[in-house]
N, C-alpha and C positions, 0 to 999 in steps of 0.2 A: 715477641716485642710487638706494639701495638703504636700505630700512627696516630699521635697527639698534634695535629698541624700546628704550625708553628706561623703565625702572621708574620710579614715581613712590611715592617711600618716606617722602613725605607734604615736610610745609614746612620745612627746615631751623631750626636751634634758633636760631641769632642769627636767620636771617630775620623768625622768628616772635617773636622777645621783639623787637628793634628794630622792628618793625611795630606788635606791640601797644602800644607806650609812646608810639610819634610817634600813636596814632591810639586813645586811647582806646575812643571811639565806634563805630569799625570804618570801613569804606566799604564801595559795595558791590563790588569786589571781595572783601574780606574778607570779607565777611558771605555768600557766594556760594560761597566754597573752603571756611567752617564748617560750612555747610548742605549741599549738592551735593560735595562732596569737588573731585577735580582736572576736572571735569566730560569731558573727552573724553582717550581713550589712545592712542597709536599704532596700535594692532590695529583703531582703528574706520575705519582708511583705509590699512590694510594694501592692500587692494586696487590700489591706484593708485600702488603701489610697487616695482621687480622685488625680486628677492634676490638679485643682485650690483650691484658698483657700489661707488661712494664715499657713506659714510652721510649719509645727509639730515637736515635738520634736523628735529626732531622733530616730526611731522603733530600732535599733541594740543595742545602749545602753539602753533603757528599756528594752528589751529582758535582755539583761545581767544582768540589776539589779533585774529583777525578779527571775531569778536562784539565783541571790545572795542572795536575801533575803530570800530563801525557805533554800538555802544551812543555814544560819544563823537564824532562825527563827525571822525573823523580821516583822513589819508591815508596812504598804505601808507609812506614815509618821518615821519612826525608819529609813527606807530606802534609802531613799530620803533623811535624813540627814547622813546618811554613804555616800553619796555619797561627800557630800559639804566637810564632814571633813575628809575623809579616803584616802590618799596617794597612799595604793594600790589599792583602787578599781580605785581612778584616774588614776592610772596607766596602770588597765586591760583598761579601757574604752578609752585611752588615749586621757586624757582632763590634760588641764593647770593644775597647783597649784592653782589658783582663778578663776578656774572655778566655777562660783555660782550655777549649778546644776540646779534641777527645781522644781516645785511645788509639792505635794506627789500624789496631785488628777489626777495627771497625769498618774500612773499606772495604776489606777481604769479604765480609759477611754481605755490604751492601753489594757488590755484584755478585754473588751467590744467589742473592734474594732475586737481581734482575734476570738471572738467567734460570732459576728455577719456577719462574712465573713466565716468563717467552718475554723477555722488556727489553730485550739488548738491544733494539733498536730505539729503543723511547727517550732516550739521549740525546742524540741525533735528530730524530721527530721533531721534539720540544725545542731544539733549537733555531734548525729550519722555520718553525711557527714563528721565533720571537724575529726572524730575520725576514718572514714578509712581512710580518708587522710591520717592524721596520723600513719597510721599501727597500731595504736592502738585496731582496730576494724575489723574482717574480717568474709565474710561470710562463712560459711560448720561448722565444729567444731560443742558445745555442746552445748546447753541451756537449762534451764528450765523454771517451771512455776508454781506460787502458786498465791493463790487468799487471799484479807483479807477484815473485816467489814468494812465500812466510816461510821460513825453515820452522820446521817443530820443535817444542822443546827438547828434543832426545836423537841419541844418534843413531847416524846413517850405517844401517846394518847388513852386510850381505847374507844370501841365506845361512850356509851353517852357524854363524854368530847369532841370526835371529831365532831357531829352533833351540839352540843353546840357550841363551837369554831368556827366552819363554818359557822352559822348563825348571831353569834355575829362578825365575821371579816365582814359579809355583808352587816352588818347593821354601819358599824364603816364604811364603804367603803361608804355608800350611806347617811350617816350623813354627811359626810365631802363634797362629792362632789353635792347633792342633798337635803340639809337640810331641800330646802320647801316644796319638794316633800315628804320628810317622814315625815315630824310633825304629819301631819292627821291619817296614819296610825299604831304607835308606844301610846303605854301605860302604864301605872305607870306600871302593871304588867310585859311587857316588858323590862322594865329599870331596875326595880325587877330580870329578872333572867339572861342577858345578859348586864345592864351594867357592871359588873366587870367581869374579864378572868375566862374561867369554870375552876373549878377545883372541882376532885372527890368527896375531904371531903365537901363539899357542895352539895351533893346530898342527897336526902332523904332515909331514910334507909327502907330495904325492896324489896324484890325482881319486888312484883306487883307495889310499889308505885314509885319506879324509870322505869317500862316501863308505868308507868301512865305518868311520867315525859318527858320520850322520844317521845313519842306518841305525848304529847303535842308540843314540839318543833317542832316535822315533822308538827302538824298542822299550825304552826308559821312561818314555812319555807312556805308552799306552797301557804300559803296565803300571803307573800312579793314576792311569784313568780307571783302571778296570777294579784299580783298588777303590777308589771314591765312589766307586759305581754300584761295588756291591752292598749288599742288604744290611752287613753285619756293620757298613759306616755311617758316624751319622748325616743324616739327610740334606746338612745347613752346607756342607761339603761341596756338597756340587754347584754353591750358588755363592761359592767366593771369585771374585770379579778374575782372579790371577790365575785359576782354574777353567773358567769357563772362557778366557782368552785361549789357555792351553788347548782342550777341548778344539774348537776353531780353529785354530793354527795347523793344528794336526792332520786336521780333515782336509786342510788346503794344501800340506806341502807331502806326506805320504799316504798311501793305502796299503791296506794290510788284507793279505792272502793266507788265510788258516796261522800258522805261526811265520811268516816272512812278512818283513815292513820294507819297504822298496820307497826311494825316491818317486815323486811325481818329477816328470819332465814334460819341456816344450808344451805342445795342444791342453796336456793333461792337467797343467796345474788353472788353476782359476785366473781372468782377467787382474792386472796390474789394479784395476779398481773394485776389486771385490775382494782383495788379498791382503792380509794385515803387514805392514813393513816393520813396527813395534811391538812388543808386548807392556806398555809404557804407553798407549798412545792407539786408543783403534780409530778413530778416527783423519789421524795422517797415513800418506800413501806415496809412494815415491813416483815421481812424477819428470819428464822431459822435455823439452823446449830445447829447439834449435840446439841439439845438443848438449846440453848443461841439463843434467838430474838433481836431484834433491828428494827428499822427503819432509814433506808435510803441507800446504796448502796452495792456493792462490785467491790474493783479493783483487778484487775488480772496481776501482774507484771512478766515478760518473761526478762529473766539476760542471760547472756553468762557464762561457769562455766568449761574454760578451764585452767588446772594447771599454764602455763606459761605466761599465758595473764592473764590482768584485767578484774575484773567482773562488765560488762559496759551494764546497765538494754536495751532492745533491742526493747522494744514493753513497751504501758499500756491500757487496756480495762476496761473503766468504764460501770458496768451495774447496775441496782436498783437490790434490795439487794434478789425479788424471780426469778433471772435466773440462771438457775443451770450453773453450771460450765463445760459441755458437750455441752450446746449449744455458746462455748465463742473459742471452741480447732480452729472449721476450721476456724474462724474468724482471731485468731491469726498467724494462721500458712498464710493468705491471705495476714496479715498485713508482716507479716515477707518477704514474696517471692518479693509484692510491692518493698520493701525497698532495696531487693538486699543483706539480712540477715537470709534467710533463715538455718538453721541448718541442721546439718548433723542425729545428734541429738537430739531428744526434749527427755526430762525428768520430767513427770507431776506424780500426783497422780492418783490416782484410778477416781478421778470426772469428769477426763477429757478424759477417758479411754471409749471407745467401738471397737467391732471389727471394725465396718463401718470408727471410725477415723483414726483406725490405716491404715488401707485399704486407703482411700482416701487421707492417710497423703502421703502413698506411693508412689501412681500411679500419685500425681496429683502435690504434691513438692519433690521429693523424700526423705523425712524426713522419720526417723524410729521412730516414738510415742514408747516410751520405760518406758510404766506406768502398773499396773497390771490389770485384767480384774476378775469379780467374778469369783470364784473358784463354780462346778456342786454341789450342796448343796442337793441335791435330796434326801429325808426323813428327820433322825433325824441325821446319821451319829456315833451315840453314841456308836455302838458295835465294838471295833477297832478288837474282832478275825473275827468277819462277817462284814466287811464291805457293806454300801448301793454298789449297781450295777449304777455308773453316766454314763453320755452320753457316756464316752469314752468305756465304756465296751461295744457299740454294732459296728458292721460293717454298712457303709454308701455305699451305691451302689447311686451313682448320676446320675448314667447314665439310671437305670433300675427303679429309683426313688423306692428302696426298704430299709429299714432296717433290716441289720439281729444281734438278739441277741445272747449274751454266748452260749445258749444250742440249737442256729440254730434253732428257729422260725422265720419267713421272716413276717415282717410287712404286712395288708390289706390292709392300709388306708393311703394312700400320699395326703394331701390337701394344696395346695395353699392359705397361708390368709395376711390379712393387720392389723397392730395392728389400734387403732384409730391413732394413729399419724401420719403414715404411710407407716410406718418401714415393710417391708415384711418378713415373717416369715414361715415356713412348718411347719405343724403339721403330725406329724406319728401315728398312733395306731397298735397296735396289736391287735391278736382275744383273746377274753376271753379264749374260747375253749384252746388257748395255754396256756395261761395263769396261769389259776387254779390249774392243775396238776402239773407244773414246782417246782421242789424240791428248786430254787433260787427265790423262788414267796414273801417270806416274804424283802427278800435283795433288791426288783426287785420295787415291786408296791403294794399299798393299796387299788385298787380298788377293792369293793366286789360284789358290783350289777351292771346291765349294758349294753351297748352294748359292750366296749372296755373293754383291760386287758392295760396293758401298754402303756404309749403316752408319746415319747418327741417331743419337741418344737425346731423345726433349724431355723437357718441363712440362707439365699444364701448360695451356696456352697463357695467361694470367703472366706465371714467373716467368716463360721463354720469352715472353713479348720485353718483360724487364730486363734478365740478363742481356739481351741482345741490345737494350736503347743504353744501361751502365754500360757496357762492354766499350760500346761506341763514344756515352761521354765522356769515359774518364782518360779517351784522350786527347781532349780539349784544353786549353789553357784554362778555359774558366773555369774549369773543373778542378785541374789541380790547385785552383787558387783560393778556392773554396775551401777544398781536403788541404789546405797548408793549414789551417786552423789545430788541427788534430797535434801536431808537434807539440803543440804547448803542457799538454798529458804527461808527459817526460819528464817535466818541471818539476809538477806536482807530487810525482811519483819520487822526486828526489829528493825535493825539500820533507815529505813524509818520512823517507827513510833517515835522511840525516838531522831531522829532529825528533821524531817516537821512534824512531828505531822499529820501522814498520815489516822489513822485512825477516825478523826473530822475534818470532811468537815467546812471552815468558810462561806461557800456559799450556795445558795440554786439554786436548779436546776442540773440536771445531767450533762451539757453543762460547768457549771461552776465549778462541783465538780471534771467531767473530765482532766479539763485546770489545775487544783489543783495537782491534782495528775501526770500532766505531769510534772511540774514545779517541781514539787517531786525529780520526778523521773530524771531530768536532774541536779538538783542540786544532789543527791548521785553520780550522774553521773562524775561532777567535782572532787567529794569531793575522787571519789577512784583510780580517774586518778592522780589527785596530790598523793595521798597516793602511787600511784605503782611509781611515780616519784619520789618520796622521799625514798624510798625502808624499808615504813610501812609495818606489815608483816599484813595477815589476821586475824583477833581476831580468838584466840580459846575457843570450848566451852565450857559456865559456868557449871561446877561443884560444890553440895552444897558440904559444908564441912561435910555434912552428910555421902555425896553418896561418898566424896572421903577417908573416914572413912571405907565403907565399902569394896570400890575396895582395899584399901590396907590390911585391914584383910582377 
């Protein structure tokens, strides 16, 4: 298909008088194509388009109707007929009254094309643009940032289910496209435990007898590997997706010793983030927070959360569901500075919080990271008339690379080290000798035997000099009155979910679950610009008629 632009020479004359008259009031689409004009052009996704071919439907109004349909929870046929019958959306799009609209399968191809060209975010982009156009959107100010689950499209599988499944998807992969090639190798007892979908309560009961069970299947794996492997198969074999998932799978959950296939366990099988939880699905990962697991992602949505402006989301980062949320801060703040959005202030939680980000948020976008950092937890803390002795209680000489504690003993031992990750860090000791005798030994340190009496762990001088001044302000009132701002992320996070239904991804793959989540994120986008246009006030929050029981007694 080939991009024929399409001028948009604004809303046709009957469109716009029959529009006006059924709809006094507006809606928002209307009030959306008043304000923002046709909000996205063909030229904004030129890119994903050749320049021959048979002309494409116009990429600006698919773009539009896709916000549309997220803002509405619709599906790609429910949509595509809003379009043929809906006055305003003909309106925002500005197409005739008989205009016939177009086939539904047309959406599906249009974000195909966005994510096979890297444009999943150019949605988003283009719309942010038309919103500082508008004033509606500027960069320094506040923003924040909270993270939430995406379930995957597919279920949550414990291992034997998942080696099961993976085996049987490959053998359903290579029944269909290789049916002569497997007959030979497949038998009753095969068809017995893989043709129908694994599922748990079909396992044999008994600890030993289901890794009898799993054992066997790795032996059933390796032997459909070894047959795809050999010379005498054809080559295109090894490069069926359901195959070359199998392959992987195999290598992560057993090894094989001459003829024994053995479970991996514990140490031996690969990190939770490098281990496939689907054969359906390689890029979802099962993943844990505060207890509550899942399988499949986490998006990280960044809002603006200035009183007098609208709260117009600014950023989205999709990652599988084990990156922590610290390794998501500089990325964000990368995305933010790109866009000419950067904030004056960011307002995250604790996950997103280290000295090194606050540091780097500083020097490198001048953003203030305004999130809490752990508080010096050093022993039990339990005796409030004796408090522990934390970092802050010694003197730091950086220049003489010394420690000196409360009752003025001067540190030995200054060593330079790297954690494994690579995070640079000093270790201090002090001498025993000072140690033992000090009437503060029990508030101080638990070391009994030894070479050393007390040892803390720094930062660069840079981050320790930071953790040490957050540590200190964030227990200030003014502090926490600042970080109350942050609550309102919660909001955001709910009203997403309970209108696109943000946390069930209908896709598979991160790439798609991504594009999901922008389209999210641009339809709330509409939805709270017409709400500031309309002078909708902010929801305030739920109270049970419990809790408002008890604030009035």
């Amino acid at each position: 298909m080939s991009l024929e632009s399409r001028s948009d020479a604004g809303v046709p004359v009957l469109t716009a008088r029959v529009v006006r008259a059924a709809f006094p009031k507006g809606t928002l689409a209307i009030r959306i194509r008043e304000v923002l004009g046709p909000l996205f052009t063909d030229e904004d996704f030129a890119e994903a388009f050749p320049g021959r071919g048979r002309p494409a439907i116009s990429p600006g109004a698919l773009a539009v109707v896709s916000v549309l349909q997220y803002a509405e929870g619709l599906s790609d046929r429910q949509a595509a007929d809003q379009v043929r019958a809906r006055m305003d959306w003909k309106f925002l799009l500005g197409l005739e009254l008989d205009d016939p609209g177009f086939d539904f399968t047309v959406l599906g191809d249009f974000r195909s094309r966005l994510i096979a060209h890297g444009l999943e975010e150019r949605v988003l982009e283009v719309m942010l643009a038309r919103l500082s156009d508008a004033a509606l959107l500027r960069a320094g100010g506040r923003q924040r940032t909270d993270s939430t689950h995406v379930l995957a499209g597919v279920r949550t599988l414990n291992r034997m289910e998942f080696v099961g499944e993976t085996l049987r998807a490959a053998l359903e992969a290579l029944a269909a496209a290789a049916p002569g090639w497997l007959t030979p190798l497949i038998s009753s007892a095969w068809v017995e435990r893989y043709g129908a979908k694994v599922d748990n309560y079909r396992f044999p009961k008994g600890e030993n007898v289901r890794r009898e069970w799993a054992e066997q299947v790795g032996r059933d794996g390796f032997h459909l590997l070894d047959a795809v492997d050999d010379a005498a198969a054809p080559a295109w074999l090894r490069e069926v997706p359901a195959v070359r998932i199998l392959r992987r799978a195999w290598a992560e959950q057993y090894h094989r010793e001459g003829q024994g296939v053995h479970w991996r366990e514990g140490k031996d099988l690969p990190p939770a983030r490098d281990r496939l939880s689907s054969p359906y699905d390689a890029d979802a990962h099962f993943g844990i927070k505060r207890g509550s697991g899942w399988c499949g992602y986490k998006v990280h949505l960044s809002e603006t959360c200035e009183l007098d402006d609208p709260h117009l989301i600014t950023n989205v980062e999709t990652t599988n569901a084990t990156v922590n949320d610290t390794e998501v801060t500089a990325v964000v703040h990368q995305h933010l500075a790109r866009r000419k959005l950067a904030p004056r202030e960011h307002v995250v939680d604790a996950g997103y919080v280290t000295a090194a980000h606050i540091l780097a948020a500083r020097t490198e976008h001048g953003i203030d990271l305004l999130g809490p950092v752990g508080m010096d937890t050093h022993h039990s803390g339990r005796d409030a008339q004796a408090p522990d002795l934390t970092q802050a209680a010694f003197t730091t000489d950086w220049d003489a690379r010394k420690v000196t504690c409360p009752q003025g003993a001067v540190s030995v031992s200054w060593c330079e080290q790297r954690k494994a990750s690579g995070t640079p860090l000093v270790r201090v000791h002090f001498a025993l000798a000072d140690c033992e005798p000090c009437p503060l030994r029990s508030r101080c340190t638990k070391a009994a035997n030894g070479k050393w009496g007390r040892s803390l762990t720094l930062l660069p001088q840079e981050q320790q000099q930071i953790l040490e001044q957050r540590r200190a302000d964030q227990q200030t009132d003014a502090w926490k009155e600042r970080y109350d701002a942050r609550a309102g992320v919660e909001g955001t996070i709910s009203q997403a979910v309970r209108r696109t239904r943000l946390r069930r991804t209908p896709y598979r793959g991160r790439h798609k679950t991504h594009l999901a989540s922008i389209l999210c994120a641009t339809a709330l986008n509409i939805a709270r610009v017409d709400a500031w246009l309309h002078g909708t006030p902010l929801g305030a929050t739920r109270v049970s008629h419990l809790a408002r029981l008890a604030l009035a007694a």
